[in-house]
N, CA, C and O atoms as a printed pandas DataFrame, in Angstrom:
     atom_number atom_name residue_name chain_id  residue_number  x_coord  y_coord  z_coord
0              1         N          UNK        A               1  131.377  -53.007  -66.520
1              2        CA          UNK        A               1  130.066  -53.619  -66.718
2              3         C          UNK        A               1  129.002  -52.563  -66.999
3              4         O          UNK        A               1  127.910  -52.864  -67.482
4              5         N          UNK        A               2  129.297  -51.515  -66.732
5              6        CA          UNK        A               2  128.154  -50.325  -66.628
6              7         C          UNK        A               2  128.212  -50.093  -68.157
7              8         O          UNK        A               2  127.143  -49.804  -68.695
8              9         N          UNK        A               3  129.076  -50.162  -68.759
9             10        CA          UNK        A               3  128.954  -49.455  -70.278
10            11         C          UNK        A               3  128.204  -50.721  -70.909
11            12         O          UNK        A               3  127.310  -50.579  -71.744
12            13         N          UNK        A               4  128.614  -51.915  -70.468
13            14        CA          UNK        A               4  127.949  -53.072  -71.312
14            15         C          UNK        A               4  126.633  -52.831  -70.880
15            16         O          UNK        A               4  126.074  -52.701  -71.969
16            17         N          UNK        A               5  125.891  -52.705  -70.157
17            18        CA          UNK        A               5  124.455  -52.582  -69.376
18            19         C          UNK        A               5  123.808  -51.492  -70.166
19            20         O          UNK        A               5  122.764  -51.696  -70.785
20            21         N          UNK        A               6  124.529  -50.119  -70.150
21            22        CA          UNK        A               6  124.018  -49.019  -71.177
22            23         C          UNK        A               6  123.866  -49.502  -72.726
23            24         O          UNK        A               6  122.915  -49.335  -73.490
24            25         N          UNK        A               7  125.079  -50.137  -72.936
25            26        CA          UNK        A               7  124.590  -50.862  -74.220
26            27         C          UNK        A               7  123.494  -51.440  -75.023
27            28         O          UNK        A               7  122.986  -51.230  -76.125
28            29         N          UNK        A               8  123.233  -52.736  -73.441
29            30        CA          UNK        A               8  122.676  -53.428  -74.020
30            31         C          UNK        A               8  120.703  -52.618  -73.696
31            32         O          UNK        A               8  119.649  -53.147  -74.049
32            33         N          UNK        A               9  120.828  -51.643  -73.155
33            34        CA          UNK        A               9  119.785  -51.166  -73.082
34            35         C          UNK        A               9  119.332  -50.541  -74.508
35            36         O          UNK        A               9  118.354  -50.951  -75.134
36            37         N          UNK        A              10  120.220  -49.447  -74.950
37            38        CA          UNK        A              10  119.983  -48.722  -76.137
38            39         C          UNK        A              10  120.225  -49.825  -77.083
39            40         O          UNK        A              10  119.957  -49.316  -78.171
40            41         N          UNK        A              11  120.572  -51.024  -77.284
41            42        CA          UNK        A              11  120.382  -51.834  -78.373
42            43         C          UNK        A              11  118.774  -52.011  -78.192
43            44         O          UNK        A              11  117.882  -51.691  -78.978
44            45         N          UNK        A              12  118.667  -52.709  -76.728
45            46        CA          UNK        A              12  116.955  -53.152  -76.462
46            47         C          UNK        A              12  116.003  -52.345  -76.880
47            48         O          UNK        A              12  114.968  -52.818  -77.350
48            49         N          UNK        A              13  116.187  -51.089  -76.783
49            50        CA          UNK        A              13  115.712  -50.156  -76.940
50            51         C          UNK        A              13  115.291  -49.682  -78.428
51            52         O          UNK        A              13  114.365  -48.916  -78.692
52            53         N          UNK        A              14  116.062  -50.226  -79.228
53            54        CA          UNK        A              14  115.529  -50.759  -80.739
54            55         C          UNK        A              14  115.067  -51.171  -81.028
55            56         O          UNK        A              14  114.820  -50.623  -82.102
56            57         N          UNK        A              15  114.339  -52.279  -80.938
57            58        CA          UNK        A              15  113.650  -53.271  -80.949
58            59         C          UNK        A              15  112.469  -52.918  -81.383
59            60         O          UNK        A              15  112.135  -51.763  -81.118
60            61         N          UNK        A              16  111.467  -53.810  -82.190
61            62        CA          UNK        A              16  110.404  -53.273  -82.118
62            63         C          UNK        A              16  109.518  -53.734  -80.497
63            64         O          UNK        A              16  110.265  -54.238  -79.658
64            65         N          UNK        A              17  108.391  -53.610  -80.189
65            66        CA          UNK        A              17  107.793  -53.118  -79.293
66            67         C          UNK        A              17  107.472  -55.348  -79.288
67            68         O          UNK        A              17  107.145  -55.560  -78.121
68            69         N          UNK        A              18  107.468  -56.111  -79.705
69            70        CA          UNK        A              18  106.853  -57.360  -79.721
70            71         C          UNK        A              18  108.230  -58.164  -79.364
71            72         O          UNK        A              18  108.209  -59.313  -78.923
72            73         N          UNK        A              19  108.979  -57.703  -79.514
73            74        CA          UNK        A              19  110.639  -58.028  -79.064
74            75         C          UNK        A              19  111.160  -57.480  -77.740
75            76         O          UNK        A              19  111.642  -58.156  -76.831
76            77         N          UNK        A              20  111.060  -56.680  -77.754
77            78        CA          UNK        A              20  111.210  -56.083  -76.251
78            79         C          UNK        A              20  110.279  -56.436  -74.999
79            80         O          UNK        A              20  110.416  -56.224  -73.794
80            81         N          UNK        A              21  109.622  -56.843  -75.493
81            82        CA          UNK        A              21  108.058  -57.463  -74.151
82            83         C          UNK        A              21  108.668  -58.959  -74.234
83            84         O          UNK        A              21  108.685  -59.560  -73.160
84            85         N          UNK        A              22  109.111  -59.559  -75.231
85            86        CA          UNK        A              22  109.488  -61.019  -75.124
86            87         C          UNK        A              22  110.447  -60.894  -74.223
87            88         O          UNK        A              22  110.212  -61.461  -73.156
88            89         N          UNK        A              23  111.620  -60.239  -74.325
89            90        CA          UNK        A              23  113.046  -60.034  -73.886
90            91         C          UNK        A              23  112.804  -59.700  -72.552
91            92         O          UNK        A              23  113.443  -60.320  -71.702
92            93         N          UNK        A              24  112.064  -58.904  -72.223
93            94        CA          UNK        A              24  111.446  -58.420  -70.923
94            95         C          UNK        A              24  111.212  -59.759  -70.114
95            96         O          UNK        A              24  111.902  -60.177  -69.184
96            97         N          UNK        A              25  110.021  -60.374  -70.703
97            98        CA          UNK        A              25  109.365  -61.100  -70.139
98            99         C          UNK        A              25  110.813  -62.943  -69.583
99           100         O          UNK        A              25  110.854  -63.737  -68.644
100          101         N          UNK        A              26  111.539  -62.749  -70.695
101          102        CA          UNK        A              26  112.657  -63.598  -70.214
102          103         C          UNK        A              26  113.253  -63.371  -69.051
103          104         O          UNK        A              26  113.411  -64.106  -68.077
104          105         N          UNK        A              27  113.620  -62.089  -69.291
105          106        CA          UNK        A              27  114.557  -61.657  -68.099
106          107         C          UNK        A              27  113.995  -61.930  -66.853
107          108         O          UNK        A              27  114.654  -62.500  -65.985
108          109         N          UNK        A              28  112.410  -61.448  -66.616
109          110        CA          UNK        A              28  111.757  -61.729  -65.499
110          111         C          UNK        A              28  112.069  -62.545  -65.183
111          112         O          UNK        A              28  112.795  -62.607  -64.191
112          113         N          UNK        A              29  111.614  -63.786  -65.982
113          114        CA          UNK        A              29  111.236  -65.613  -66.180
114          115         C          UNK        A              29  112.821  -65.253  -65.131
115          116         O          UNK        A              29  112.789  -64.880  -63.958
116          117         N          UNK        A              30  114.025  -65.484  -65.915
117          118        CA          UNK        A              30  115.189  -65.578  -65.319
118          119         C          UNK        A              30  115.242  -65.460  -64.265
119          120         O          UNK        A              30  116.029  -66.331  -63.894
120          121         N          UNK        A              31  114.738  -64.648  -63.020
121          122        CA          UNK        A              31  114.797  -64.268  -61.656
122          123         C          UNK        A              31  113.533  -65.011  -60.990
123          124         O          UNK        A              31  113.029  -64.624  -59.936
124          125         N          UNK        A              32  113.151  -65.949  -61.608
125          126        CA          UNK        A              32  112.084  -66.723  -60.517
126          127         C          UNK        A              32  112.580  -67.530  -60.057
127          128         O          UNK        A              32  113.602  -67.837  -60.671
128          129         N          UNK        A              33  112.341  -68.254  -58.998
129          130        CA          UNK        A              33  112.754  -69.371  -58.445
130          131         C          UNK        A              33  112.454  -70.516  -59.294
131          132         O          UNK        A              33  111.889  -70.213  -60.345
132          133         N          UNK        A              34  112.712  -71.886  -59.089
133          134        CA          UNK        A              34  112.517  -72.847  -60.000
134          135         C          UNK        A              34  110.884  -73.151  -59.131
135          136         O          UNK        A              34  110.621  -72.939  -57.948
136          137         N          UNK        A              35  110.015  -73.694  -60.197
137          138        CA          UNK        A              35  108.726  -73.888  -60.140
138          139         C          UNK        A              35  108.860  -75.218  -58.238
139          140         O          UNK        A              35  109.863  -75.638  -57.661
140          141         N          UNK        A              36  107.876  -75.348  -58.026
141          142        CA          UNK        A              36  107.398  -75.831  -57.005
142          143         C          UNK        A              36  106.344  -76.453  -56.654
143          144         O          UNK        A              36  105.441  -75.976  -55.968
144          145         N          UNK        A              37  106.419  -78.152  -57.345
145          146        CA          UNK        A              37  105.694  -79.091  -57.759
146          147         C          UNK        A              37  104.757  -79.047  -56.295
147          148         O          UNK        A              37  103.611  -78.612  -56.406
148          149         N          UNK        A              38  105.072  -79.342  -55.393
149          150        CA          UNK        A              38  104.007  -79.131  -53.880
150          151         C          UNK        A              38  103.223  -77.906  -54.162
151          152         O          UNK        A              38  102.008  -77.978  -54.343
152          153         N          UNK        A              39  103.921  -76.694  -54.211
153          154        CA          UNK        A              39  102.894  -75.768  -54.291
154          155         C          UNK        A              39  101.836  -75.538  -54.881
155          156         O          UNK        A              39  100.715  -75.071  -54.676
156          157         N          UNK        A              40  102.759  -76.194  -56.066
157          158        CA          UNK        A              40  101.581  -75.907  -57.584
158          159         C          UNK        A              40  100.455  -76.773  -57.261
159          160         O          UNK        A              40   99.285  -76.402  -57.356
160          161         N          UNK        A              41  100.865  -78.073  -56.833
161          162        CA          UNK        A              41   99.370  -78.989  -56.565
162          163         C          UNK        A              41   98.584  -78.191  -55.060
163          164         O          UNK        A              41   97.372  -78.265  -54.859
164          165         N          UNK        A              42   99.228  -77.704  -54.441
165          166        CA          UNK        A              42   98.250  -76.657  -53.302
166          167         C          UNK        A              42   97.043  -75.621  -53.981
167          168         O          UNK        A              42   95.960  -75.182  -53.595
168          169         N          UNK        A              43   97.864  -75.502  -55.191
169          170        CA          UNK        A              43   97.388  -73.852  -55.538
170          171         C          UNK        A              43   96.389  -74.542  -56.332
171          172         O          UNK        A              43   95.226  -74.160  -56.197
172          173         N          UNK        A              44   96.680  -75.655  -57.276
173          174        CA          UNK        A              44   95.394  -76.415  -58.018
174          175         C          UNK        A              44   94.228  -76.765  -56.984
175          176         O          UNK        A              44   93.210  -76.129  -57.257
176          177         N          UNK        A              45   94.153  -77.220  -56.376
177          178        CA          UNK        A              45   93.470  -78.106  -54.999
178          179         C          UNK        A              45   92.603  -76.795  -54.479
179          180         O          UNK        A              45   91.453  -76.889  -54.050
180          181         N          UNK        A              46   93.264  -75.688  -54.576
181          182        CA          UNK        A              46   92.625  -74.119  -53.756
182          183         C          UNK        A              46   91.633  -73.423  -55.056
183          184         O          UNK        A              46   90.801  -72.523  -54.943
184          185         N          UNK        A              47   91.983  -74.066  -56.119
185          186        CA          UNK        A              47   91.521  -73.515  -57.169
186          187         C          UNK        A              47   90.168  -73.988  -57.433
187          188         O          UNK        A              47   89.147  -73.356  -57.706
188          189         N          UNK        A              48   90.439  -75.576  -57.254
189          190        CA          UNK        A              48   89.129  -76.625  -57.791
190          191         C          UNK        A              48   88.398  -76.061  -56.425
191          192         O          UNK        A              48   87.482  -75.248  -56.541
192          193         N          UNK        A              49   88.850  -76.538  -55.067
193          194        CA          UNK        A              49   87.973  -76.086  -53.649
194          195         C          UNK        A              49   87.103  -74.653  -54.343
195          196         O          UNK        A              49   85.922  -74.887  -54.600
196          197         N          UNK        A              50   87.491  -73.528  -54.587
197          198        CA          UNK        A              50   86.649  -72.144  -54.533
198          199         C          UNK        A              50   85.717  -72.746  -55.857
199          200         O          UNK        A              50   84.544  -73.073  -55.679
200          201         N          UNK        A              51   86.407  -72.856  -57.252
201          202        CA          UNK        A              51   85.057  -73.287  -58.027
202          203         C          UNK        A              51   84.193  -74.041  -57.723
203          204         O          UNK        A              51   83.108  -73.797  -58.252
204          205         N          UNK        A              52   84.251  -75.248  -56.783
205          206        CA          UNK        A              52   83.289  -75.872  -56.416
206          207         C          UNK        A              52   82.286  -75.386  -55.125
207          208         O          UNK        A              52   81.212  -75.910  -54.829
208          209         N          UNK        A              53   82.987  -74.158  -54.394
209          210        CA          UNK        A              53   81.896  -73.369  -53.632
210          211         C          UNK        A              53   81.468  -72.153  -54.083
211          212         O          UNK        A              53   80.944  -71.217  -53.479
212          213         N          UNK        A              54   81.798  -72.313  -55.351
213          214        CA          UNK        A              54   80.705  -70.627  -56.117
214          215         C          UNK        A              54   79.678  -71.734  -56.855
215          216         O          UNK        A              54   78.458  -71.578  -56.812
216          217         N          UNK        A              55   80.297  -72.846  -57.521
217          218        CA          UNK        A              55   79.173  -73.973  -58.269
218          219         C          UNK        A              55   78.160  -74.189  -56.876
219          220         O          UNK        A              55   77.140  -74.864  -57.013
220          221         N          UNK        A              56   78.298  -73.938  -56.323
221          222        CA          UNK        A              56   77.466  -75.070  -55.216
222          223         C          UNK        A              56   76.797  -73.369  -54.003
223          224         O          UNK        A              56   76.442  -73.411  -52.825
224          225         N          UNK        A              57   76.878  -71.952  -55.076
225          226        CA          UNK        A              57   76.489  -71.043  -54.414
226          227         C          UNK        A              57   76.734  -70.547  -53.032
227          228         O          UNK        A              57   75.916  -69.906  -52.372
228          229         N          UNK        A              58   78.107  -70.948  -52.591
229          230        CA          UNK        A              58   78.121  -70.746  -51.383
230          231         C          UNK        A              58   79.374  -69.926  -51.277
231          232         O          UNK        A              58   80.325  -70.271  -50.576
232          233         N          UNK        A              59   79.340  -68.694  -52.085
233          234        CA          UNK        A              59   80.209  -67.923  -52.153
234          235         C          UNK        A              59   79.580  -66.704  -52.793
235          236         O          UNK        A              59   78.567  -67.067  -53.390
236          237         N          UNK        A              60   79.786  -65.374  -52.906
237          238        CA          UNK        A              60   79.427  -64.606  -53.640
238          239         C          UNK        A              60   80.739  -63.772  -54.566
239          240         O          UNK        A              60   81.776  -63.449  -53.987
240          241         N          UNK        A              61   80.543  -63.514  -55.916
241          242        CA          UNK        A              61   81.287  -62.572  -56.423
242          243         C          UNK        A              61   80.868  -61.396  -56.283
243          244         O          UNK        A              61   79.829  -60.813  -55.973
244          245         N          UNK        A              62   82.384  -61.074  -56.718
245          246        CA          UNK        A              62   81.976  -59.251  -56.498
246          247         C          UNK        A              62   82.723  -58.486  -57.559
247          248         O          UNK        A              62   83.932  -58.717  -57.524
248          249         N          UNK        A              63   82.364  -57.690  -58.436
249          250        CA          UNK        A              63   83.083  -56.882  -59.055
250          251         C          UNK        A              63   84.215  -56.269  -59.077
251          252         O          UNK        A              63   84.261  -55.134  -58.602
252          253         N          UNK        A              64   85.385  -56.867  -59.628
253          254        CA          UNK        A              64   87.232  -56.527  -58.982
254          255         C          UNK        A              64   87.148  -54.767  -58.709
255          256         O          UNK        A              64   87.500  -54.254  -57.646
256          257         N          UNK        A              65   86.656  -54.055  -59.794
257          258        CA          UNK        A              65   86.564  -52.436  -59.825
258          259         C          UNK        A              65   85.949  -52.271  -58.468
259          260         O          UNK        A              65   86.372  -51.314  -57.819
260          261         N          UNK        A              66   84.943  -53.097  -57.868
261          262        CA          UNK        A              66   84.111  -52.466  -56.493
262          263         C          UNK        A              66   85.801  -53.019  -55.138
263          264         O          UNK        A              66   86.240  -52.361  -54.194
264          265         N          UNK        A              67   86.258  -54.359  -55.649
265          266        CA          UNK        A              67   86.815  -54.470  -54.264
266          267         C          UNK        A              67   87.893  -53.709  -54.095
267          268         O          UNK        A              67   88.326  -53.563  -52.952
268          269         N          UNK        A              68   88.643  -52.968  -55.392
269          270        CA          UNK        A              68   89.452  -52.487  -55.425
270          271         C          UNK        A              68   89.450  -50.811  -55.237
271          272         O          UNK        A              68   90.295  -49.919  -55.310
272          273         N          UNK        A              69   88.457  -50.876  -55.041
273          274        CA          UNK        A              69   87.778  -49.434  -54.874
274          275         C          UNK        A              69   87.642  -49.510  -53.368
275          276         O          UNK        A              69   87.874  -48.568  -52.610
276          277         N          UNK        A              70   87.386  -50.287  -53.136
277          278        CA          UNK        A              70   87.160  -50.930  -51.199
278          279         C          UNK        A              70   88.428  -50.901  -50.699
279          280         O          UNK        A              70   88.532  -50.530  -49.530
280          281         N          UNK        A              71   89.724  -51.292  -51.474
281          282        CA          UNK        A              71   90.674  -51.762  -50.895
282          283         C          UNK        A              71   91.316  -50.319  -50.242
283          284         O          UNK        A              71   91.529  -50.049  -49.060
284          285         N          UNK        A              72   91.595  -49.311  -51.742
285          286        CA          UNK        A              72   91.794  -47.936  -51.682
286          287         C          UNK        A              72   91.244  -47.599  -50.594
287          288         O          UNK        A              72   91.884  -47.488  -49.549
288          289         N          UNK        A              73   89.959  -47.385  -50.694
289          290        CA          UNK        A              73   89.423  -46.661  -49.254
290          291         C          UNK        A              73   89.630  -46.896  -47.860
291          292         O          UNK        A              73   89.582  -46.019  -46.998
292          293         N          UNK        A              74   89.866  -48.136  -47.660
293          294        CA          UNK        A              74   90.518  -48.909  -46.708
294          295         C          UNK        A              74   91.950  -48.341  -46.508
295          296         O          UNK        A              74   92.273  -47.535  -45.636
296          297         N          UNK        A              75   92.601  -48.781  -47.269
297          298        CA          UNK        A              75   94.165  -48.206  -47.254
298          299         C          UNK        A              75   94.259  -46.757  -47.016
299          300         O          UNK        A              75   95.188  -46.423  -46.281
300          301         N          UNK        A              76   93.414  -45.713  -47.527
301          302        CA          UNK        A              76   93.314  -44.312  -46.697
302          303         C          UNK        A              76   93.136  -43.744  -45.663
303          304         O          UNK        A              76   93.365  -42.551  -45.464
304          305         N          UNK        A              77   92.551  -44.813  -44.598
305          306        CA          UNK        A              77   92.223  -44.221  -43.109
306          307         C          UNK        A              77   93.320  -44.181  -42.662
307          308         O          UNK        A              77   93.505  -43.775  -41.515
């Protein structure tokens, strides 16, 4: 199996660059679990809830570059 695997890499590896991100992106797809109709309506429901408390100002944004800059610094102590 190892030579087929090397193979099929240096074939992939040909590819142009818009073929290989597809192929990529399959393979991922391939290793997910099957979707999860409960969840997905959780994650909608969590979605509409926060837009309707930034619409209704009762939330603040923050710049991803600042929280992630926060997070780092955090994670260093």
């Amino acid at each position: 199996m190892q030579a087929t695997l090397e193979e099929l890499e240096k074939e992939a590896m040909q590819l142009p660059e818009d073929q290989k991100i597809s192929l990529a992106h399959k393979i991922l797809q391939s290793t997910e679990p099957p979707e999860d109709p409960a969840a997905n309506a959780l994650w909608e429901a969590e979605i509409i809830r926060r837009i309707e408390k930034l619409d209704k100002g009762k939330t603040e944004l923050h710049d991803a570059s600042e929280v992630f800059a926060e997070l780092d610094k955090q994670l260093q102590k």
